[in-house]
C-alpha positions, 0 to 999 in steps of 0.5 A: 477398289484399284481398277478402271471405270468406264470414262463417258465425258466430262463436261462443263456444265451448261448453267440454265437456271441462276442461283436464284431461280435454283433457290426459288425453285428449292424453297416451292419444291419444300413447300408443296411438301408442306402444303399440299403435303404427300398423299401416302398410301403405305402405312409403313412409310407414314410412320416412318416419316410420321416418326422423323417429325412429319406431320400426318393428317387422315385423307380419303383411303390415305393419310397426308404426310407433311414433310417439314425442312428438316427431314429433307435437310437431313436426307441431303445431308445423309444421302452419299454425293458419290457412289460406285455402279459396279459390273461384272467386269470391274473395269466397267463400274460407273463412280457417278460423283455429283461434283463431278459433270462426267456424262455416261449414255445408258439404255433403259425402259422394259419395252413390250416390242422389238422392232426387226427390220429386214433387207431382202428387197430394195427397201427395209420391211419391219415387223413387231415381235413381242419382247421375250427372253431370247430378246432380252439376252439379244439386246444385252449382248448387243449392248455388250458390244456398243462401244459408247453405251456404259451400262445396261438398264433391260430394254425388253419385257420379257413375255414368255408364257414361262415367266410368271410375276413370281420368276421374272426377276431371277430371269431378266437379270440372268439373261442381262447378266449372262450377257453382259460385263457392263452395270446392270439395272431394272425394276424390281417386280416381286419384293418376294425376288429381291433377296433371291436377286441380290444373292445372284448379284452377290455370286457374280460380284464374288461375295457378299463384301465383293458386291459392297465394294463392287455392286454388279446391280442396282435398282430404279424405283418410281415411288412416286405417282404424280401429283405428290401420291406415295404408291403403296407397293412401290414404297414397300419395295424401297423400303426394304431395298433400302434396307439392303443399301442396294444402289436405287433410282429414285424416279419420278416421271410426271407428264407436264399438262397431265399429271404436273404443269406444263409450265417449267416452273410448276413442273420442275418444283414438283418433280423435285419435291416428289423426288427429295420425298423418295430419296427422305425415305431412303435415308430414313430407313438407311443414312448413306443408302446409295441413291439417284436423283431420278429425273423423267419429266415428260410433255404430254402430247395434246393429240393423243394425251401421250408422252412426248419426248421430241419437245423442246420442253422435254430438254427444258425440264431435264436440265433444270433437273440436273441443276437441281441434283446438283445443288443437292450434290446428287448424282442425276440420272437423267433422261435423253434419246427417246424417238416419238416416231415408231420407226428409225429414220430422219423423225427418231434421228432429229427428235433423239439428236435434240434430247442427246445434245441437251441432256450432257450439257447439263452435267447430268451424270447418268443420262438412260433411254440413249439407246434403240428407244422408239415409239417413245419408250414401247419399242426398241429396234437394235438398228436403231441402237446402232446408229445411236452409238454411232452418234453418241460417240460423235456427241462425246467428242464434240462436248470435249473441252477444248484442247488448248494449254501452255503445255502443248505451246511448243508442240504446236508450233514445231508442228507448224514450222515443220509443215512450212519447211516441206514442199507440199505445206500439208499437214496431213503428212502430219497425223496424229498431232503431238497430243491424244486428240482424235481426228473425224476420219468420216461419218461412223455408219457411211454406206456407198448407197447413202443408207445408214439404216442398211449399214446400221443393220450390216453391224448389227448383223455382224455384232451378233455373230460375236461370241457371247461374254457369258458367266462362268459355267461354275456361276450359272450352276451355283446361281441355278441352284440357289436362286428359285426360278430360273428358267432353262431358256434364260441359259440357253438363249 
């Protein structure tokens, strides 16, 4: 496809792990696929690993599946090292390539609460409402506008007494896509939907060969419960979609002092081996199925037995994920920008900026929960996502490469000598300077009263007002009447 993709930034990627310890990690990861082995609760996945040479043995209420190197060898070898996200508008798509260390920032996780926050006395007042279609349609369009936020996993569980587990699907998705041009992602809740979802992405995208070269969705799933446990229905799931060779996330969230170590060592060899274990079982059921290597490795919090995100535990693991994907030559999704705290303010801003500076250094190609995230991942304030766009765009700018080469030598110095020839010596008489670099004018979301909450709230106010980026009145009339389900409100929200 001859179009444009969305630029996020390259990288040079920060190298945690040595060559050695990657391969040390390598080699526990093969052999707790060995030894323990996985507990498979799936019958259809037992004997397709059974089938491409695993060892199965009967477990209490399941059977253990012991992966030998070849199996995952060959997932490796078959899994593709690129693969292409697309959008509703082309010049959105992502081309996530695992030799590639271009960063994009994207939203995630289907909180139950949407945080308002209110203005009408000298400080803010904020109230939880429950997530629903109207919010979900809110956030999306919302993310259409964020200049830094390069595709949009739903960020609102939408709980409407209408949406039931059997029509979900069909309008979470519309409601994304009837909002936004960006690449769409979500779980998937009914396998029942999944045709019914891919024929409204394939109407979007324009056919079926256009949703092939241009796949306007893709899906995440954690087939994986920690420690080392194959869920039945989830595997289903990933089986068919695999079938499909729809993009997936493979994603494993194991939590270090819970369900995996809190030692680096023992959580990384694990969350590696649970994810090679779901990203085999793609390639068993369909060689060259697009995949992610889907990273969500979180501390346990020992107070409340929580996730914890602002940790620097949480950076430790993430990036030797990447490292991992990328030995592999897998594109990463990776995991930066969760707050702990349950409202915006200097605790969410400095646990967030400690993930966010991290999580790109490694490389990673897809970095999710960037936006609006709170209370972990139970809550997004659109506030919140507001001041993170503002910071991440400061944060792609600072991991620019620096600007220095032969080439811009004589720019540099017939600028210089120019200035000396002046009365005043300044430069600033001068802007822009011979080459594409931009120049920090001032903080993004600067407020005369010093607020950057209010001036957040002032945009998101703003950015509301804007007309909607809707689907086409001809699309929304052909998906209504072949897609079951579909709610009136989804359209009209």
């Amino acid at each position: 496809m001859d179009c444009k993709q969305r630029e996020g930034v390259l990288v040079t990627p920060h190298q945690r792990l040595s060559d050695a310890q990657i391969n040390l990690v390598d080699s526990v990861s093969r052999e707790l696929l060995q030894d323990p082995g996985l507990l498979c609760y799936n019958e259809e996945a037992t004997q397709i690993y059974k089938q491409a040479g695993a060892k199965v043995e009967d477990a209490e209420n399941c059977q253990r599946v012991k992966l030998p190197d070849s199996i995952i060898d060959k997932a490796i070898q078959d899994a593709p090292s690129s693969i292409t996200l697309g959008a509703r508008n082309p010049d959105n798509r992502l081309v996530l390539d695992a030799h590639e260390p271009r960063s994009r920032f994207v939203s995630g996780s289907e909180t139950n609460i949407w945080l308002d926050v209110d203005y009408d006395g000298a400080t803010p007042t904020f109230t939880r409402q429950p997530g629903s279609i109207e919010r979900l349609c809110w956030a999306a369009h919302l993310s259409e506008q964020l200049e830094h936020l390069d595709a949009f996993i739903r960020c609102v569980n939408i709980q409407d007494p209408e949406v039931t587990e059997q029509n979900k699907d069909a309008n979470k998705f519309l409601a994304s896509f009837n909002n936004i041009t960006k690449h769409v992602q979500a779980g998937l809740t009914d396998l029942s939907a999944l045709d019914d979802i891919l024929r409204m992405g394939q109407i979007i995208a324009g056919g079926e060969d256009a949703f092939v070269k241009n796949p306007v969705f893709s899906l995440i799933a954690c087939i994986i419960k920690s420690p080392l446990q194959v869920v039945d229905d989830t595997a289903t799931k990933v089986i068919e979609i695999s079938r499909r060779r729809i993009p997936l996330v493979i994603s494993s969230s194991p939590m270090g002092g819970a369900t995996a170590a809190f030692d680096e060592f023992g959580m990384v060899a694990q969350i590696n081996a649970e994810i090679l274990a779901g990203i085999a079982l793609t390639q068993l059921v369909s060689p060259g199925t697009p995949v992610l290597y889907g990273s969500v490795p979180v501390r346990t919090r020992l107070d409340t037995l929580e996730d914890m995100y602002g940790a620097p535990e949480f950076n430790h693991y993430n990036h030797d994920c990447t490292q991992m994907a990328r030995f592999y030559g897998l594109p990463c999704y990776s995991t930066a920008g969760v707050g702990d705290s349950s409202v915006p303010g200097i605790q969410a801003t400095a646990e967030k900026l400690l993930t966010l500076f991290s999580a790109p250094r490694s490389g990673a190609q897809y970095i999710h929960y960037a936006f609006g995230l709170l209370e972990r991942t139970n809550m997004f304030s659109p506030d919140q996502a507001i001041l993170d766009d503002a910071h991440i765009g400061m944060l792609k700018w600072e991991l620019r490469d620096a600007m220095v080469s032969e080439d811009r030598k004589e720019g540099v110095l017939s600028m210089i000598r120019e200035v000396m020839e002046t009365s005043h010596k300044t430069f600033m008489y001068h802007l822009p300077l011979p080459t594409r670099e931009p120049v920090y004018v001032r903080y993004p979301l600067e407020d005369p009263e010093g607020d950057a909450l209010r001036a957040a709230h002032r945009k998101y106010e703003e950015i509301m007002a804007r007309p909607r980026d809707q689907l086409t009145r001809e699309m929304q009339k052909e998906i209504c009447a072949k897609v079951p389900g579909v709610l009136p409100k989804t359209l009209e929200s």
